[in-house]
C-alpha positions as CSV (number, residue, x, y, z in Angstrom):
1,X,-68.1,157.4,228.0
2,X,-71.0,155.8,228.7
3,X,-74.5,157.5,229.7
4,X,-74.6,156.5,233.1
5,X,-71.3,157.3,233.9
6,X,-71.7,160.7,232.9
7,X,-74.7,160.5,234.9
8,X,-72.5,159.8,237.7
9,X,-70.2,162.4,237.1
10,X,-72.9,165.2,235.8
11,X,-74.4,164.8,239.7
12,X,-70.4,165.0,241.8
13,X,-71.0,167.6,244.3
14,X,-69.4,170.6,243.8
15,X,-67.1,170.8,246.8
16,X,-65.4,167.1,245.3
17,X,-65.6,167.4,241.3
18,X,-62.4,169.3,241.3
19,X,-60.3,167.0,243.1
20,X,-62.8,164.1,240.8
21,X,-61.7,166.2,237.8
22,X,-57.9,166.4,238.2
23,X,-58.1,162.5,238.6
24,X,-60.2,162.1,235.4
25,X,-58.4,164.2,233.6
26,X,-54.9,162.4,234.5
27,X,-56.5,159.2,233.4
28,X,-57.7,160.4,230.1
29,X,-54.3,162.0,229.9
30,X,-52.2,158.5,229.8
31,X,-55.2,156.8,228.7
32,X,-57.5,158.9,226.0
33,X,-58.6,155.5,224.4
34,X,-59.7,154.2,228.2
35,X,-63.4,153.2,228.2
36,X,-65.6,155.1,231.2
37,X,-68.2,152.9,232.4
38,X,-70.5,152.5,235.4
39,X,-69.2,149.8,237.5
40,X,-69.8,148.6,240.7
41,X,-71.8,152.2,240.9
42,X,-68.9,154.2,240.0
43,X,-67.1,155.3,237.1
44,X,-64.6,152.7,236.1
45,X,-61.7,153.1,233.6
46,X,-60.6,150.3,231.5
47,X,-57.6,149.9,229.6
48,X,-57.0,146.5,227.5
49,X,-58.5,144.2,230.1
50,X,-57.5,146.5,233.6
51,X,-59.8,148.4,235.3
52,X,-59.8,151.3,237.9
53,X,-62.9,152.2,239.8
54,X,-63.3,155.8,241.1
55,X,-65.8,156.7,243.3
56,X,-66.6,159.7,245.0
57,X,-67.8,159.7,248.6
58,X,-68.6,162.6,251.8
59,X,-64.7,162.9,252.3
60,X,-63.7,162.9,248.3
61,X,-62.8,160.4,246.5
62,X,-61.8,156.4,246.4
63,X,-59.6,154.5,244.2
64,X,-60.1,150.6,244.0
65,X,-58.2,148.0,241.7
66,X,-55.4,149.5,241.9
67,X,-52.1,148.6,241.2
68,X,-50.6,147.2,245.1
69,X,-46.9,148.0,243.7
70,X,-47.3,151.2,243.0
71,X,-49.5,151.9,245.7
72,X,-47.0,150.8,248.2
73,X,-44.7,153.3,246.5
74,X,-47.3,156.7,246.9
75,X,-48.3,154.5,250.4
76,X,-44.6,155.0,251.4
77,X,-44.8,159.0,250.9
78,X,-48.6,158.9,252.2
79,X,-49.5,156.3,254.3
80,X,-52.5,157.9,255.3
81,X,-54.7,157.4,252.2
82,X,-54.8,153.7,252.9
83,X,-58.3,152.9,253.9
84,X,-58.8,149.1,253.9
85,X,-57.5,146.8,252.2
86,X,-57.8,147.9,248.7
87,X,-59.2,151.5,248.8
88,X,-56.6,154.3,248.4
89,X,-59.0,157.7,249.8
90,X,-57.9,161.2,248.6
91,X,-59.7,164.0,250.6
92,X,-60.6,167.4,248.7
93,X,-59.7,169.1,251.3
94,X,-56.7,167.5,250.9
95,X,-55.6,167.2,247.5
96,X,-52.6,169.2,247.3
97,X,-50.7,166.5,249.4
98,X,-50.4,164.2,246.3
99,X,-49.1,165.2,243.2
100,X,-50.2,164.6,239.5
101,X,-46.8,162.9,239.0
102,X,-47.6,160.8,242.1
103,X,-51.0,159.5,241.0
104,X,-50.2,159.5,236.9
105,X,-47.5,156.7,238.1
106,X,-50.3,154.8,239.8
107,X,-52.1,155.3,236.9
108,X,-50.2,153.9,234.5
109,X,-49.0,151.1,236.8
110,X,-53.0,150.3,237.4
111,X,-54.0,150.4,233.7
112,X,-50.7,149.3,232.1
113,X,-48.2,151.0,229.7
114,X,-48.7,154.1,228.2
115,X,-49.4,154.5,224.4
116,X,-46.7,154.7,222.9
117,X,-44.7,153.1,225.7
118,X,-42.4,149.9,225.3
């Protein structure tokens, strides 16, 4: 990870870094090898050429460059977190709603197969 990233991360308020947390650490799960990067002033992961951008705002977080498959899947059981065109928004007040299997699957479709996978 680089410095500023973990800049990034180091300052989450406390009221969002859990809901930040359980999506970092589903991330790192399918992707331990992913690079963490500042991008676009937010921690991005990257994975062989794919990125997704995470960034934490007053209601939680924000997912961008995701993949639109798989979000139409989770946007089928949670139509709600569609803000815009390309942002998927997960309130920490609301993170419950969505399930680790739900957003590890929207991982792995937004960063590409699995080690190990194929």
């Amino acid at each position: 990870m680089d410095a500023d990233a973990q800049t990034y991360i180091d300052a989450i308020d406390p009221e969002h870094r859990p809901l930040f947390d359980r999506v970092h650490r589903l991330i790192l799960g399918e992707y331990p090898e992913a690079d963490v990067v500042l991008a676009y002033g937010m921690p991005t992961y990257s994975v062989g050429g794919r990125r997704l951008h995470v960034g934490v705002w007053r209601h939680g977080i924000s997912l961008y460059g995701w993949d639109r498959a798989a979000g139409a899947d989770l946007l089928s059981r949670h139509p709600d977190l569609l803000s815009g065109k390309g942002t998927l928004r997960l309130r920490s007040r609301e993170k419950a709603d969505v399930t680790d299997e739900e957003l590890s699957a929207l991982v792995r479709a937004s960063l590409g197969p699995a080690r190990g996978a194929g």
